[in-house]
C-alpha positions as CSV (number, residue, x, y, z in Angstrom):
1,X,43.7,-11.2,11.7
2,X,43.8,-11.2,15.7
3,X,40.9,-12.8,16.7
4,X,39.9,-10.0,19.6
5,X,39.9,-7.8,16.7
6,X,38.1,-9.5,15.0
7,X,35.2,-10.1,17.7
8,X,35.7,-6.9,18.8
9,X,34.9,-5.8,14.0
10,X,32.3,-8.2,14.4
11,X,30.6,-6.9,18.0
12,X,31.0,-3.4,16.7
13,X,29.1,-4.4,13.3
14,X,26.3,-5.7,15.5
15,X,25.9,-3.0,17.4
16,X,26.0,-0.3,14.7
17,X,23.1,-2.7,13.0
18,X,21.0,-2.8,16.0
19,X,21.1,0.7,16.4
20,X,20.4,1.4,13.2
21,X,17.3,-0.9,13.6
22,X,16.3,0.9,16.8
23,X,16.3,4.4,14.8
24,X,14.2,3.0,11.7
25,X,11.9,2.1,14.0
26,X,11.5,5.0,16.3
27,X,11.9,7.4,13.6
28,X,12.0,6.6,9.6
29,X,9.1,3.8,9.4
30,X,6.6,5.8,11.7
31,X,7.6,9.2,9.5
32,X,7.2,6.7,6.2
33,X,3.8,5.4,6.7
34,X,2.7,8.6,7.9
35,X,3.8,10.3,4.6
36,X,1.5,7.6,2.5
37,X,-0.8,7.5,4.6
38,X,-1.4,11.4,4.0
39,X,-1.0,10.7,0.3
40,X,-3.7,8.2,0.7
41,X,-6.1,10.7,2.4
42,X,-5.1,13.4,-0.3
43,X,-5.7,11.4,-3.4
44,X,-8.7,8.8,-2.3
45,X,-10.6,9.7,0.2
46,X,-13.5,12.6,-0.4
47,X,-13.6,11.7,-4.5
48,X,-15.8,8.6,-4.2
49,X,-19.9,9.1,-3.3
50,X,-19.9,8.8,0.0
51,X,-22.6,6.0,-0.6
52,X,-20.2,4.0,-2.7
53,X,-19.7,0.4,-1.2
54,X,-15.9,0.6,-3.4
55,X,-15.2,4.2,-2.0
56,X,-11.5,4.2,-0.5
57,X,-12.4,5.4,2.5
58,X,-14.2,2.1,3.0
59,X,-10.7,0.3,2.8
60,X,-8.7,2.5,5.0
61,X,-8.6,0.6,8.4
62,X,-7.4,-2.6,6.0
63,X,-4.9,-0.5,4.1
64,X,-3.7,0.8,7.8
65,X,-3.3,-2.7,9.0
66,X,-1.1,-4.0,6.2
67,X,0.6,-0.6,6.1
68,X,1.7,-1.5,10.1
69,X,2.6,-5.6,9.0
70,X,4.4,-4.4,6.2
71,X,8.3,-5.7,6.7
72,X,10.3,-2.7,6.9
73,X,13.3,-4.2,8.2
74,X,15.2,-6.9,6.5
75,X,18.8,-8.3,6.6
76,X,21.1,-8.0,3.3
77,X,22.9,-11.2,2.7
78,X,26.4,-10.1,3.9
79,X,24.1,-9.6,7.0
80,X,23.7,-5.8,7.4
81,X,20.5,-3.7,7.5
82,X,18.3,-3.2,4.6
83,X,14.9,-1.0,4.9
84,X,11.9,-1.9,2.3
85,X,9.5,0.6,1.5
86,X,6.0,-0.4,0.2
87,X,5.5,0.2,-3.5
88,X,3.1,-0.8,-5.9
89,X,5.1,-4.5,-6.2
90,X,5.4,-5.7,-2.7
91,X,2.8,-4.5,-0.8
92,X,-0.6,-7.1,-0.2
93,X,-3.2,-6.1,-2.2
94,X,-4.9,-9.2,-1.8
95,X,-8.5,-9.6,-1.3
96,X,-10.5,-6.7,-0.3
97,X,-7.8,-4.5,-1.5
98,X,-7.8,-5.4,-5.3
99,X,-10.2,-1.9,-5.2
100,X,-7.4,0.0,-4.1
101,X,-5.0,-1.5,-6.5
102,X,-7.2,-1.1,-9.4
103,X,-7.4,2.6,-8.4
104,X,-4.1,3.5,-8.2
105,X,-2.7,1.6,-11.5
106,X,-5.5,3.4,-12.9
107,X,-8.2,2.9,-14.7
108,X,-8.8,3.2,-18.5
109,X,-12.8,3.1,-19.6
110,X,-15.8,4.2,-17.7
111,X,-17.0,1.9,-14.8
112,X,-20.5,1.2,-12.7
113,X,-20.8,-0.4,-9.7
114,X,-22.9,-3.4,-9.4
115,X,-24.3,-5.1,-6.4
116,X,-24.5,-8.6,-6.6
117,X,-28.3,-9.1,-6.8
118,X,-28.4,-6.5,-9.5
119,X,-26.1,-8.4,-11.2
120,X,-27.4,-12.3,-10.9
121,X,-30.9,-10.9,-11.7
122,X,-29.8,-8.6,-14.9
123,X,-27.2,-11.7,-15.9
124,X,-28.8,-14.9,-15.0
125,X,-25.2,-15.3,-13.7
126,X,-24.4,-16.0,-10.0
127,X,-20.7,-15.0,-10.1
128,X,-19.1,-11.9,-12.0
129,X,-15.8,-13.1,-13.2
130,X,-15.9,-15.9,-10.7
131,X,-15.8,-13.3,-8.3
132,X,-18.4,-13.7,-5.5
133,X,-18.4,-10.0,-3.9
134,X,-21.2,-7.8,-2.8
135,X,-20.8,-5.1,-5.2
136,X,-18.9,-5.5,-9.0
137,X,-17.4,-2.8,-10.4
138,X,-17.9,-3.5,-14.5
139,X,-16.7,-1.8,-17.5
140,X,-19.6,0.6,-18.4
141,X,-20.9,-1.4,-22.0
142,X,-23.4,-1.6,-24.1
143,X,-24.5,-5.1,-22.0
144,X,-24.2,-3.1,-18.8
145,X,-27.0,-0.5,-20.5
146,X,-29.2,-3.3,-20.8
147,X,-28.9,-4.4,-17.4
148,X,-30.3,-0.8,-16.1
149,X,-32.8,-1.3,-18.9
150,X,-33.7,-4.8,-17.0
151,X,-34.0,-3.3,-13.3
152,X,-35.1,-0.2,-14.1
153,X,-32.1,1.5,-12.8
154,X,-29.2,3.4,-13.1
155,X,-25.8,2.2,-11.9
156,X,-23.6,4.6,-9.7
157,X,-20.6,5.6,-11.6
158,X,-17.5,5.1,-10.8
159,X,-15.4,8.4,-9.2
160,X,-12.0,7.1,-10.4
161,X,-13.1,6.3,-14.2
162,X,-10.5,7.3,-16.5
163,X,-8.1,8.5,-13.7
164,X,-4.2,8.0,-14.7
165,X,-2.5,5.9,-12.2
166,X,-1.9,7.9,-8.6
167,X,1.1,7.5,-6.4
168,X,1.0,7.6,-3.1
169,X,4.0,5.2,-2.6
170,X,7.0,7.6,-3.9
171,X,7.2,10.6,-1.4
172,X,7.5,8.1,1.2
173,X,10.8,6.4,-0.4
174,X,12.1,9.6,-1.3
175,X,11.7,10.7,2.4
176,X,13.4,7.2,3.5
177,X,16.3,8.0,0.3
178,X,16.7,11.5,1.7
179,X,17.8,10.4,5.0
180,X,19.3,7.1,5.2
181,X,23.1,8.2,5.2
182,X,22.1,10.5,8.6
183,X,20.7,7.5,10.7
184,X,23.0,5.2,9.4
185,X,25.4,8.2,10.6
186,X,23.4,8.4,13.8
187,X,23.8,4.7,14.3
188,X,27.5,4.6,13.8
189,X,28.0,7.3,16.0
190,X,26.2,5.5,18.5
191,X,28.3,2.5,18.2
192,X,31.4,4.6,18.7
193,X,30.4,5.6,22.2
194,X,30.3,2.3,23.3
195,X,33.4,1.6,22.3
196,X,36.2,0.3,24.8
């Protein structure tokens, strides 16, 4: 093949990418994380006790933070364009987020939350699980009944207790599904106009 053809294939290709790029930026990944972001708010936020130190709306600045790191954009390896969309796999629920995994693969069995010093002083244990957070949240058991026996208390239950696993991942993709071929169309229509 004629080699101004081909950098000419190969300058086109690059451009089309790059304006695809611009387009997922300025419109699909700020409409995506938008969508589960609502979905978020709809299914988390308002069912917890407001008092609750596991309550999702506790964990939504975090969630918002990783929600704006999350790679969108990645390269195929032919080197074109490929757009990720968080889902239940990819997307880091390290750490203080484990409560918002937990939540929505959801959760079989009744559950308490229990501070720490509740915990070492009912348990004679200074780590749950190895875990060293400020507030546990324990399968509701006949041991667990004995600890409120112990302090004289009764532990907060759980709002999402033998709640079915929520999405809040899938409208988003679908919204990203629904319109790929148009901004791939919008890109390549771009391109065209800056051809010579």
């Amino acid at each position: 093949m004629n080699k101004i053809i081909e950098k000419k294939i190969k300058n086109w290709t690059k451009d089309i990418n790059n304006n695809l790029i611009e387009i997922l930026e300025r419109e699909a990944i700020p409409a995506a994380k938008g969508i589960i972001m609502e979905d978020y708010d709809f299914n988390l936020n308002d069912v917890a006790n407001p008092k609750s130190k596991l309550a999702p709306e506790r964990f939504i600045d975090e969630f918002t933070r990783r929600l704006d790191d999350f790679e969108y954009i990645g390269k195929t390896s032919r080197g074109g364009v490929k757009i990720v969309c968080p889902d239940m796999e990819n997307f880091d629920f390290r750490g203080s987020l484990k409560t918002i995994e937990n939540i929505l693969e959801g959760m079989a069995g009744n559950y308490v939350e229990v501070e720490r010093a509740d915990y070492v002083q009912a348990s004679k244990k200074e780590t749950y699980q190895g875990r060293r957070d400020e507030v546990f949240l324990v399968r509701y058991t006949a041991e667990v009944r004995k600890w409120e026996k112990i302090l004289d208390k009764k532990f907060e239950p759980y709002a999402f207790s033998n709640v079915a696993p929520i999405d809040i991942f899938t409208r988003s993709s679908k919204y990203i599904e629904d319109n790929l071929d148009e901004w791939i169309d919008d890109a390549i229509n771009k391109s065209k106009r800056g051809i010579k």
